[in-house]
C-alpha positions as CSV (number, residue, x, y, z in Angstrom):
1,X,-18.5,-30.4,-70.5
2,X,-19.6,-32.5,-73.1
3,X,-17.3,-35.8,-73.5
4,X,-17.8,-35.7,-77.9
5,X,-14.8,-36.5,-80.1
6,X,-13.7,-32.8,-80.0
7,X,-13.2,-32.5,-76.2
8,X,-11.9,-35.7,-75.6
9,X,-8.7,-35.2,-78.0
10,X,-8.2,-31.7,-76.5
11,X,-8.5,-33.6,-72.8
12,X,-5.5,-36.4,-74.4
13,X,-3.4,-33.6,-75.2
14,X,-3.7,-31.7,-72.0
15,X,-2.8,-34.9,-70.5
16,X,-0.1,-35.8,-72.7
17,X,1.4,-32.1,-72.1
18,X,1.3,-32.4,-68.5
19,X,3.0,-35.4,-68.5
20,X,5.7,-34.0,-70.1
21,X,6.1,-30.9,-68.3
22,X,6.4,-33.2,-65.1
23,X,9.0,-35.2,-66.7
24,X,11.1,-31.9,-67.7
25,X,10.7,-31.0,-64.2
26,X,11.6,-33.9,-62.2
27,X,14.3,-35.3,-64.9
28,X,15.6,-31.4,-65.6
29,X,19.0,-31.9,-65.2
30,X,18.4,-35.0,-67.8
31,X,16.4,-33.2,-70.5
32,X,18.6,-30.7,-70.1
33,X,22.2,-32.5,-70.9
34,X,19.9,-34.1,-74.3
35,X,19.2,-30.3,-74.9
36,X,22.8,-29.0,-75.0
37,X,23.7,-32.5,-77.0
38,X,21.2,-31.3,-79.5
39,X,22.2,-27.7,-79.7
40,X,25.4,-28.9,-80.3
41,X,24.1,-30.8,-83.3
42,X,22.7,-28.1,-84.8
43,X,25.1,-25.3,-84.2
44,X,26.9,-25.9,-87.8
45,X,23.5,-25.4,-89.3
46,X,22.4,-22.2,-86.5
47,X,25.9,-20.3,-87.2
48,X,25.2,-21.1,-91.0
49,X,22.0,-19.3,-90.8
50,X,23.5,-16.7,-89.1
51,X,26.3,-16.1,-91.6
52,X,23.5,-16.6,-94.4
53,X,21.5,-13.6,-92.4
54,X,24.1,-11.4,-92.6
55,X,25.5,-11.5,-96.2
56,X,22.4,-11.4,-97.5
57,X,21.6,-7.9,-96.4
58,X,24.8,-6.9,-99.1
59,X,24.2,-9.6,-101.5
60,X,20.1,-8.2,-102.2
61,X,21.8,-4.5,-102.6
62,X,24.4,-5.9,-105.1
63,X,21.7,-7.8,-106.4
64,X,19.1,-4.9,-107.0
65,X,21.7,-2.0,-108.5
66,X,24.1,-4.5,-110.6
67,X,21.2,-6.9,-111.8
68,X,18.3,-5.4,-111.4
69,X,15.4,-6.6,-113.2
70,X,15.2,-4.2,-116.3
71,X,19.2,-5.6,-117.2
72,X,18.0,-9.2,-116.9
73,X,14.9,-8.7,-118.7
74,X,15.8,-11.3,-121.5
75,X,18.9,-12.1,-120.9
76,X,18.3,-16.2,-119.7
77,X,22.5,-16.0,-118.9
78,X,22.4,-12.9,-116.8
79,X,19.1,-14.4,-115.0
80,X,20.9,-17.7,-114.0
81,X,24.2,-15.8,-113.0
82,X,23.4,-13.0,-111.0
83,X,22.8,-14.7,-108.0
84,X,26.2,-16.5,-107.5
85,X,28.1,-12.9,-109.2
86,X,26.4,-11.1,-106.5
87,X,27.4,-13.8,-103.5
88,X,30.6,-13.8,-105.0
89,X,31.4,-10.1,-105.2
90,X,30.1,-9.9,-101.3
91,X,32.4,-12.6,-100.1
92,X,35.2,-10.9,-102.0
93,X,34.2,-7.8,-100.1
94,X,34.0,-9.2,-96.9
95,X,37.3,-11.4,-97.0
96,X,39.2,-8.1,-98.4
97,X,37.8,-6.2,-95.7
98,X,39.0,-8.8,-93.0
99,X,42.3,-9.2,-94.8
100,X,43.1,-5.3,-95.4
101,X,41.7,-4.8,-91.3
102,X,44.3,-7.6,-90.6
103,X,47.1,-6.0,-92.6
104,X,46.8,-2.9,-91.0
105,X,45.8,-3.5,-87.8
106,X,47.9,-6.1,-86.5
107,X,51.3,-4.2,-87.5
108,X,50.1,-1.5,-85.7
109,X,49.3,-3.1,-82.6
110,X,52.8,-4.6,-83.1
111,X,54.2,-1.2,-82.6
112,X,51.5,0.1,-80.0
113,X,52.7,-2.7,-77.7
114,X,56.5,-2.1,-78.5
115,X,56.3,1.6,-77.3
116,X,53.7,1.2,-74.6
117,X,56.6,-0.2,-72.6
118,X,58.7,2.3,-73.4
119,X,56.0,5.1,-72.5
120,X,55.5,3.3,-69.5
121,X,58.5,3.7,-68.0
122,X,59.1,7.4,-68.8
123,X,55.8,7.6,-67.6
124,X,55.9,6.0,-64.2
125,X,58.4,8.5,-63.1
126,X,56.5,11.6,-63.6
127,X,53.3,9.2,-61.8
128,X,55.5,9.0,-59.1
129,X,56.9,12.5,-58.1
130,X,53.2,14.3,-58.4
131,X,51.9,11.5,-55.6
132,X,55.0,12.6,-54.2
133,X,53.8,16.0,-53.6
134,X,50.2,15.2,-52.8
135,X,50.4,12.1,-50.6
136,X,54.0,13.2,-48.8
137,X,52.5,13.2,-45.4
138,X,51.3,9.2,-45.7
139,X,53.0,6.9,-45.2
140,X,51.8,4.1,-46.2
141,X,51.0,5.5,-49.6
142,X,54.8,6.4,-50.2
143,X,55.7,2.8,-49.9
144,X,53.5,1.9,-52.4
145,X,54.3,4.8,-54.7
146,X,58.3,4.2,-53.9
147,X,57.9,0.5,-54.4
148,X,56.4,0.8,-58.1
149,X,59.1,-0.8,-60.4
150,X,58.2,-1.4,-64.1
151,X,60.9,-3.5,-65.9
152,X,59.6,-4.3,-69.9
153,X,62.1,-6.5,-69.8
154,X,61.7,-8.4,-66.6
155,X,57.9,-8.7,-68.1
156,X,58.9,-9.9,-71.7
157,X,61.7,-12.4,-69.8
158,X,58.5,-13.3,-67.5
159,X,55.9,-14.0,-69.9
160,X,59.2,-16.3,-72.1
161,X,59.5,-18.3,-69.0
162,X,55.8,-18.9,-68.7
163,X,55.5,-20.3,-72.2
164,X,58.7,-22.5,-71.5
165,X,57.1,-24.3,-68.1
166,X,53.8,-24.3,-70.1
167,X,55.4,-25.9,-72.4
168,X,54.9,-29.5,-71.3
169,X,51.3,-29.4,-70.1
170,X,50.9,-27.5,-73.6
171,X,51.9,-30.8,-75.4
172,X,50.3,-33.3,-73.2
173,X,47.0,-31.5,-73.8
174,X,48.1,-31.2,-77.9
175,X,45.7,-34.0,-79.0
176,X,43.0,-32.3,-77.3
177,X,43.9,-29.0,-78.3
178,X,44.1,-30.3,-82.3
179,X,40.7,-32.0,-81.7
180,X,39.7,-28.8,-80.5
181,X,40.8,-26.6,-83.5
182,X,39.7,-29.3,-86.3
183,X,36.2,-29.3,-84.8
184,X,36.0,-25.6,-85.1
185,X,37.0,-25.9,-88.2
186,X,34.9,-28.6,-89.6
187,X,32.1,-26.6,-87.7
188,X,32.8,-23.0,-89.6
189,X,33.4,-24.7,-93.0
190,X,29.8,-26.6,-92.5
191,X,28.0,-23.8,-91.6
192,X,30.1,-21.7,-94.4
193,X,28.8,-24.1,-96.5
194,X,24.9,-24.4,-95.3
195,X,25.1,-20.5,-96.0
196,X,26.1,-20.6,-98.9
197,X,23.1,-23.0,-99.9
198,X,21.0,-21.2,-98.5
199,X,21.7,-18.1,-100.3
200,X,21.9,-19.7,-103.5
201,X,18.4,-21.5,-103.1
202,X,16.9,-19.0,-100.4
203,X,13.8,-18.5,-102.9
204,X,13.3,-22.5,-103.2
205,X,13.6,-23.0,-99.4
206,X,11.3,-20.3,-98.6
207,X,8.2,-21.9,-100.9
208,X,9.3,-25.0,-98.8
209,X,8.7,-23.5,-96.0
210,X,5.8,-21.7,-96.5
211,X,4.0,-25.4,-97.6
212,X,5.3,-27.4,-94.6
213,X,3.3,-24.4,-92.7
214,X,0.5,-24.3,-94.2
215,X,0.1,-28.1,-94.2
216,X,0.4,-28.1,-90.3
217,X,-0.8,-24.8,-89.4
218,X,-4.6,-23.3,-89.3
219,X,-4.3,-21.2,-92.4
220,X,-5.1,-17.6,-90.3
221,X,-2.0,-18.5,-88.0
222,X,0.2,-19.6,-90.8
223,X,-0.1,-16.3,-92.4
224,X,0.1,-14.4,-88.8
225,X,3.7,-16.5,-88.5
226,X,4.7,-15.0,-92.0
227,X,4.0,-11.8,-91.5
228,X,5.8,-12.1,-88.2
229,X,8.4,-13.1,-89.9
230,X,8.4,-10.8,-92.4
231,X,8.4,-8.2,-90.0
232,X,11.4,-10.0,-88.3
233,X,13.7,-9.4,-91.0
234,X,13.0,-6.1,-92.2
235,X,13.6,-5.0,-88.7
236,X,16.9,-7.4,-88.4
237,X,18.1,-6.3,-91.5
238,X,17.4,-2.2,-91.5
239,X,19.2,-2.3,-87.7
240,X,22.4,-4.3,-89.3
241,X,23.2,-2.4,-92.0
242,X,22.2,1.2,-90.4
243,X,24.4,0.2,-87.3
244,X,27.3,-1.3,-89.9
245,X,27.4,1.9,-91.8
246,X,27.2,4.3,-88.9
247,X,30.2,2.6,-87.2
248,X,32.0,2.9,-90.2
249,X,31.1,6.1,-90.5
250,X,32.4,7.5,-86.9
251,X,35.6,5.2,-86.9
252,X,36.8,7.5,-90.8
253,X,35.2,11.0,-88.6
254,X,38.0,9.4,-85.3
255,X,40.9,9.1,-87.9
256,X,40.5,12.1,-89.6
257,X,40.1,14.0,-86.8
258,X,42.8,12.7,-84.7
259,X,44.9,13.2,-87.8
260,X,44.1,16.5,-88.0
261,X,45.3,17.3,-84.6
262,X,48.0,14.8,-84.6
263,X,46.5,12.5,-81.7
264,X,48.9,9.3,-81.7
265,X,47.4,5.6,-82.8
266,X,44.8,7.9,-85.3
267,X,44.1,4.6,-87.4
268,X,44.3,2.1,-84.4
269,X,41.9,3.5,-82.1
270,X,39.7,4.7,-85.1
271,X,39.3,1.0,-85.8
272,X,38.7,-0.2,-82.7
273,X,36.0,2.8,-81.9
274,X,34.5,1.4,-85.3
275,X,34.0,-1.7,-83.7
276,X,33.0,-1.1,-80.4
277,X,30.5,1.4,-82.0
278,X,28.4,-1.5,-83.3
279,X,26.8,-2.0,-79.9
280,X,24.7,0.6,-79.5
281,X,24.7,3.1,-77.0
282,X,27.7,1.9,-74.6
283,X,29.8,0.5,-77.4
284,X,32.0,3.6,-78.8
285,X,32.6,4.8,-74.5
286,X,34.4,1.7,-74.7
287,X,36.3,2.3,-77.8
288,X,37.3,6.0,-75.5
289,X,38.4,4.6,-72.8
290,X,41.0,2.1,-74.2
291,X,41.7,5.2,-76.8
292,X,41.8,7.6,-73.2
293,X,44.6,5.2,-72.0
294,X,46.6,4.7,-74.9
295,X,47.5,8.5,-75.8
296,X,47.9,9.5,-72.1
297,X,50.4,7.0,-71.6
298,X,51.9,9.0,-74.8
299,X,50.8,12.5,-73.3
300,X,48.3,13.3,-70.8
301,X,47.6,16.4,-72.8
302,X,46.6,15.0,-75.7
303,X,44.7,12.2,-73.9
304,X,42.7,15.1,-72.9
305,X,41.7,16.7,-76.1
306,X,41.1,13.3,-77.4
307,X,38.4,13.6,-74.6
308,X,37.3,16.4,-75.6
309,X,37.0,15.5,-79.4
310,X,35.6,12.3,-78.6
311,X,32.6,13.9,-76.7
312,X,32.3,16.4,-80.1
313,X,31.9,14.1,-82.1
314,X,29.4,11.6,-80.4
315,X,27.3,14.7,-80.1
316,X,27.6,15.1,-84.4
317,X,27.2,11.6,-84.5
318,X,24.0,11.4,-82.1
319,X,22.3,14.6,-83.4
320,X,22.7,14.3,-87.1
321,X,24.4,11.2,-88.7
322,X,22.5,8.4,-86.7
323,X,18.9,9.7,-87.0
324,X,19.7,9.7,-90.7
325,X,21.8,6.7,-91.6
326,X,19.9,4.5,-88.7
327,X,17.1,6.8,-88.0
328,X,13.7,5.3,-86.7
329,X,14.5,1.5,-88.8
330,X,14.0,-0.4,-85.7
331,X,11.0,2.0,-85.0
332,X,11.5,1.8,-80.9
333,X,11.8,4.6,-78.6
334,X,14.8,5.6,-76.8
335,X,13.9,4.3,-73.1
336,X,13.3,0.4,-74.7
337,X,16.9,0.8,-77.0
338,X,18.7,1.3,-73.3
339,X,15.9,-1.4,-71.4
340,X,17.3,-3.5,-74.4
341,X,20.8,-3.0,-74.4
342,X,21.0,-3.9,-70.9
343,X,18.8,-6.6,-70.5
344,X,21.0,-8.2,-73.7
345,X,23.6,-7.3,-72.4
346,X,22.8,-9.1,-69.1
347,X,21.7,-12.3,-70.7
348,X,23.9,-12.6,-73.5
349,X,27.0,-10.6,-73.4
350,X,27.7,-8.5,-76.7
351,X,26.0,-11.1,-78.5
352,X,22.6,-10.0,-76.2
353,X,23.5,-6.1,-76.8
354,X,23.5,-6.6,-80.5
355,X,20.4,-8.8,-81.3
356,X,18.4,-8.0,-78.8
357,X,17.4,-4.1,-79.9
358,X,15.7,-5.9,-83.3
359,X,14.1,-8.6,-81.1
360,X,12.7,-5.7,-78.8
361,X,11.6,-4.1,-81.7
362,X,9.7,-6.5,-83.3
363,X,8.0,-7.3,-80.0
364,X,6.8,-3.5,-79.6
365,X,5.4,-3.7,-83.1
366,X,3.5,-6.8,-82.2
367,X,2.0,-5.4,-79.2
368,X,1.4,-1.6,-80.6
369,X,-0.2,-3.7,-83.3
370,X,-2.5,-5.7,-80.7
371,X,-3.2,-2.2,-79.0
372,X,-4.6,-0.4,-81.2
373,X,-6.8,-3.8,-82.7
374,X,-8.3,-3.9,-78.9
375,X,-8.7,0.0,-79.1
376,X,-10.5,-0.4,-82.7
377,X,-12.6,-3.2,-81.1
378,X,-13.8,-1.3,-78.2
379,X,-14.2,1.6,-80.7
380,X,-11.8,4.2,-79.2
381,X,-9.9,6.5,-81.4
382,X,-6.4,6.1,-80.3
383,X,-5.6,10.1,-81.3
384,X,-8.3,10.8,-78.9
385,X,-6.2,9.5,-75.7
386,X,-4.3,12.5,-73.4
């Protein structure tokens, strides 16, 4: 190889690279503790992005139907306001959303955990005499049956006591505890308010960006990373609002129906299937199962045709509302949704269920895109292939 200027910075910067891989490596537990310190710097800024992400999907709709461009065609004062009337209207939205889901849900699980005691212990009888009559011959299973006791009150008196010993570690740990709370808080309002810049100025900030890259950045690469970009938010965005409006969708189908047929906790469990729903695929079994154990503790009958009803309407919902409302938006196949999900979900919790479907997706764009470039190079017609 040829030791000219060229070669000798690429062999510096191999060098230099090196070196710093071998200092990660034998310092890790170092670089990693500045890492976390660093994350933790910029996680006002990471959750406002986030946040910004989000209401953005509503605040272009409100945008595009309430100002669209033939209204503010000129009009200079409609120009300059519909930006901060559309953020405005969204976060009005979203905080009478929260506040009416709040209002209605919390009474009711007020009430859901009042009678749940009480439909315990009329249940726990009947419990007890069937595995009478099928486990009669053991034993030791009769002890354990016979020795079931469920006393709401001996629980509520319980749980009192707790929070009277606690009481005193509770206040010796009260500094830290406020420190604790004011540093969320501080932490929400920053990033509330880094969202909100961002949505105001998101135009401005994306020229920015676009010159910082192409200033540092091959032009050919720069406009690969755009267009990867692009493609990251269209995907991002379709997935989020097609999963939004499908859960909200199958939660009103749950209280209706269980209305219908006079299910107990209609409008609780049709909320909490609405949530669960926005992780796809496993999300609304969950929502069944704490719906499953709510009514049967109610009436086992009923917990059964909730059952029933349940697997009704996930077929409706799977067969006709999802391939339309959602439909092919994240543009991946079935077998990498569920490879997704659970890889997500292994990783990251919810948080991995949710966001990693649109990161999958993008991925499989990239490489069907690099596919069929290398099938076009080698000058193979990809409709060809059985």
């Amino acid at each position: 190889m040829e030791l000219n200027r060229e070669n000798m910075k690429k062999i510096r910067e191999l060098i230099l690279f090196t070196a710093i891989v071998i200092v990660c490596l034998w310092k890790f537990n170092m670089v990693l503790q500045v890492l976390l310190k660093g994350l933790n710097i910029f996680i006002p800024f990471l959750l406002g992005g986030a946040i910004a992400f989000v209401l953005n999907v509503p605040m272009n709709f409100v945008e595009r139907h309430l100002f669209s461009e033939d209204k503010r065609k000129g009009k200079r004062y409609m120009q300059k306001a519909a930006r901060p009337c559309s953020m405005i209207l969204v976060l009005i939205f979203v905080f009478g959303v929260v506040a009416a889901v709040m209002f209605v849900l919390v009474p009711q699980l007020g009430n859901t955990f009042s009678n749940l005691g009480k439909n315990v212990q009329i249940f726990l009888p009947h419990v007890q005499a069937w595995a009478k009559q099928v486990f009669h011959n053991n034993k030791e299973i009769m002890n354990i049956v016979n020795n079931i006791e469920f006393d709401w009150d001996k629980i509520m008196n319980t749980g009192i006591g707790f929070f009277k010993n606690g009481a005193g570690s509770v206040l010796d740990s009260t500094i830290t505890a406020a420190k604790s709370i004011v540093s969320g808080v501080t932490t929400f309002f920053i990033a509330f308010v880094f969202a909100i810049y961002i949505l105001l100025q998101k135009e401005k900030l994306e020229i920015q960006a676009k010159k910082v890259l192409f200033a540092f950045v091959r032009k050919g690469r720069a406009e690969a990373i755009i267009e990867v970009c692009s493609l990251t938010y269209k995907t991002f965005s379709s997935f989020l609002t097609g999963q939004c409006l499908e859960a909200v969708i199958l939660g009103s189908m749950f209280v209706v129906a269980m209305t219908i047929f006079r299910l107990p906790y209609a409008l609780l469990i049709g909320i909490v299937i609405a949530f669960t729903a926005l992780i796809p695929i496993f999300g609304a079994f969950v929502g069944c199962g704490i719906g499953v154990l709510l009514i049967f503790m109610v009436n086992p009958a009923k917990a059964a045709i909730f059952i029933v009803l349940f697997l009704v309407l996930q077929q409706i919902e799977g067969n006709l509302i999802y391939p339309h409302v959602v439909g092919n938006s994240v543009g991946l196949p079935s077998i990498w949704v569920l490879a997704a999900v659970s890889v997500g979900g292994s990783l990251m919790g919810i948080t991995g269920m949710l966001i990693f479907i649109p990161i999958v997706s993008v991925l499989y764009a990239l490489f069907r895109e690099v596919v069929y470039l290398k099938l076009k190079k080698n000058k193979i017609d990809p409709g060809k292939i059985r």
